[in-house]
C-alpha positions as CSV (number, residue, x, y, z in Angstrom):
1,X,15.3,-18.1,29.9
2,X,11.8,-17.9,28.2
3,X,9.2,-15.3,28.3
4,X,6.0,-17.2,30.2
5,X,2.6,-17.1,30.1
6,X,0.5,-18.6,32.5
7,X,-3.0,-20.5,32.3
8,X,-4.4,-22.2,35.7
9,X,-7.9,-23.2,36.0
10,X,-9.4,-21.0,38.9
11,X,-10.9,-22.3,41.9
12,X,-14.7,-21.7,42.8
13,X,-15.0,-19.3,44.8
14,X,-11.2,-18.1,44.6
15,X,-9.4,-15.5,42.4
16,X,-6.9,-15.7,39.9
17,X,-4.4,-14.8,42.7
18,X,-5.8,-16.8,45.6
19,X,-5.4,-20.0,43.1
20,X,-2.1,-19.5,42.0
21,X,-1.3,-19.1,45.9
22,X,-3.2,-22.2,47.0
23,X,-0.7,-24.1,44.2
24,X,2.9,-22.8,45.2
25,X,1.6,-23.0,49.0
26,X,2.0,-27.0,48.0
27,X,5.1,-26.6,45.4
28,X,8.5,-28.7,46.8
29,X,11.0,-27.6,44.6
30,X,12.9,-30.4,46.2
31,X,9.9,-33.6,45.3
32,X,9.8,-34.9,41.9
33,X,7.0,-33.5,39.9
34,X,4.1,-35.7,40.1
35,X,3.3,-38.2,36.5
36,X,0.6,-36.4,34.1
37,X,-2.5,-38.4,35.3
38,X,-5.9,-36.1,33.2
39,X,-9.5,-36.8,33.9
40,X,-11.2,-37.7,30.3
41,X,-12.2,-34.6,30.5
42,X,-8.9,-32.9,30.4
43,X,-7.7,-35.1,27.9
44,X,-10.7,-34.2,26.0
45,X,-9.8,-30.5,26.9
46,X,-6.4,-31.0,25.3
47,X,-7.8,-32.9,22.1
48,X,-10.1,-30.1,21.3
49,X,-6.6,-27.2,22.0
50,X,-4.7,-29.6,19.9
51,X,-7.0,-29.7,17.1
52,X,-8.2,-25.9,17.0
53,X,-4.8,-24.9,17.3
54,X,-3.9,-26.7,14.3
55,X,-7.0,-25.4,12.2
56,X,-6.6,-22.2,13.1
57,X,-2.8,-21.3,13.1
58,X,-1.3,-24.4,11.3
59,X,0.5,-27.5,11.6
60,X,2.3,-28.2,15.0
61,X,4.5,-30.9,16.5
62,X,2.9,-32.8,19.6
63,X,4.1,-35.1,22.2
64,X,2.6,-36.6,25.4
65,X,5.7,-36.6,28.2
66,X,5.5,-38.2,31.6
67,X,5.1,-35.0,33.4
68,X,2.4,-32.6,30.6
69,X,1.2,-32.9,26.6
70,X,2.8,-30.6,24.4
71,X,2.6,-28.9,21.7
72,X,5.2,-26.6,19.3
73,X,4.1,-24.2,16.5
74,X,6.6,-25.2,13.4
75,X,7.7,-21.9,10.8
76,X,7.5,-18.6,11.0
77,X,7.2,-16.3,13.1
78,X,8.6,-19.1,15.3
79,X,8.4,-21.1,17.9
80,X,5.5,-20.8,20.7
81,X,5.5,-23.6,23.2
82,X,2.6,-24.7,25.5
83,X,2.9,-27.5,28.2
84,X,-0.7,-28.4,29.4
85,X,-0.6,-30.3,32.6
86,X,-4.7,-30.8,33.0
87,X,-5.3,-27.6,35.6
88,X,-2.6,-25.5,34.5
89,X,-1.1,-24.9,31.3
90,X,2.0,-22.0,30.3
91,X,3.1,-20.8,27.2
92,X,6.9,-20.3,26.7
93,X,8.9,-18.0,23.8
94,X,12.8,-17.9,23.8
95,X,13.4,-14.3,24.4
96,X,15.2,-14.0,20.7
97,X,12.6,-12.2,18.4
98,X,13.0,-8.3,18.1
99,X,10.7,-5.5,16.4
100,X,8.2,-6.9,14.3
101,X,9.0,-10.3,14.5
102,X,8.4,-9.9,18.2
103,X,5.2,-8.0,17.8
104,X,4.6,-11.6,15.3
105,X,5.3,-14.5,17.6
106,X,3.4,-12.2,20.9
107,X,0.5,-12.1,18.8
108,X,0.6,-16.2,18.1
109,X,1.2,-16.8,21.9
110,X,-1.7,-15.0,22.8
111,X,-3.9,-16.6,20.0
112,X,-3.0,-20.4,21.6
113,X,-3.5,-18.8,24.9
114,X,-7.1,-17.7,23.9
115,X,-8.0,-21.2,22.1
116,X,-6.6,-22.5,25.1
117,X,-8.9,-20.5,27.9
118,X,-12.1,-21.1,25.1
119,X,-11.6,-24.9,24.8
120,X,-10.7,-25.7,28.4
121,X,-11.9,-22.8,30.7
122,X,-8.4,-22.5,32.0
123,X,-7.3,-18.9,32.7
124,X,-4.6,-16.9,31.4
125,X,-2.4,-14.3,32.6
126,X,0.9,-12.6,31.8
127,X,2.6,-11.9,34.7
128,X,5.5,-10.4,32.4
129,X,3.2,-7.4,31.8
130,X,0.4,-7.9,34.1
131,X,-1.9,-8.4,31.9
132,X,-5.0,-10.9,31.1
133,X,-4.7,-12.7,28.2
134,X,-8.0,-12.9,27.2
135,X,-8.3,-9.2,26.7
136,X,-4.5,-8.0,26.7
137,X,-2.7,-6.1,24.2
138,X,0.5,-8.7,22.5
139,X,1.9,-5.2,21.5
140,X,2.7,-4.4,25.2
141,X,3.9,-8.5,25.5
142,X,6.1,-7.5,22.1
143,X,7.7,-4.3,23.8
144,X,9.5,-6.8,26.3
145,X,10.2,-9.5,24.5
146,X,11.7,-7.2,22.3
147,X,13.8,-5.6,24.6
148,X,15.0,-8.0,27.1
149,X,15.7,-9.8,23.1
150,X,18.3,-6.7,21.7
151,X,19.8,-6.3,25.8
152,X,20.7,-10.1,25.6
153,X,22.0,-10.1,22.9
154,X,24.0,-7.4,22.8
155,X,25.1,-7.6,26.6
156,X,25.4,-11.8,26.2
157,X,26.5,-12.6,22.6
């Protein structure tokens, strides 16, 4: 179970909402997820995350799978994953980081989520807190990573 943020790129003329409903209205849980084909533009899109991501929070491990391009931050606070699949993109962190090293890898997540929405106009949300990530607050992200983090491991270990 990860904590997830989402980043889809908006429809003209739709909202946020209306796009993310237009995409699961056509989700088969049962079909095999379609083969990563981007535009040049989206690959250009990705090249630009890639490489401001890399100058402006540090090195990163990439790799191009069948299905989206990733990327993984590498060291501390830890590890921040985003898939981008062209339109949509999420951000995933292991719910294991409590206190201030929550509050530390919230505060990355939302930084990759903001060079992502500058570099490819995608838009990001976290439906954890309800809460845009372009102008939300990673100390409110923190507060649940944090304590779905202590319940799990104290109700789990």
């Amino acid at each position: 179970m990860t904590y997830d943020i989402m980043l889809v790129r908006v429809q003209p003329g739709l909202t946020l909402q209306d796009t993310l409903d237009r995409l699961n209205a056509g989700f088969d849980p049962d079909a095999d997820l379609p083969l990563l084909r981007l535009t040049n533009a989206q690959r250009a899109e990705w090249d630009r995350i890639l490489g401001r991501v890399w100058r402006d929070i540090g090195s990163v491990e990439s790799e191009e799978y069948l299905y989206s391009l990733t990327l993984e931050t590498v060291g501390p606070p830890g590890r921040v994953q985003l898939d981008y699949c062209g339109d949509t993109a999420h951000i995933e962190v292991a719910y294991r980081h409590s206190g201030s090293a929550a509050l530390e890898v919230m505060e990355l997540a939302y930084r990759i989520a903001r060079i992502v929405e500058d570099e490819s106009g995608l838009t990001g949300h976290d439906f954890e807190v309800d809460q845009p990530t372009r102008t939300g607050d990673p100390v409110k992200a923190a507060v649940l990573l944090s304590g779905v983090s202590d319940w799990a491991r104290h109700h789990l270990s």
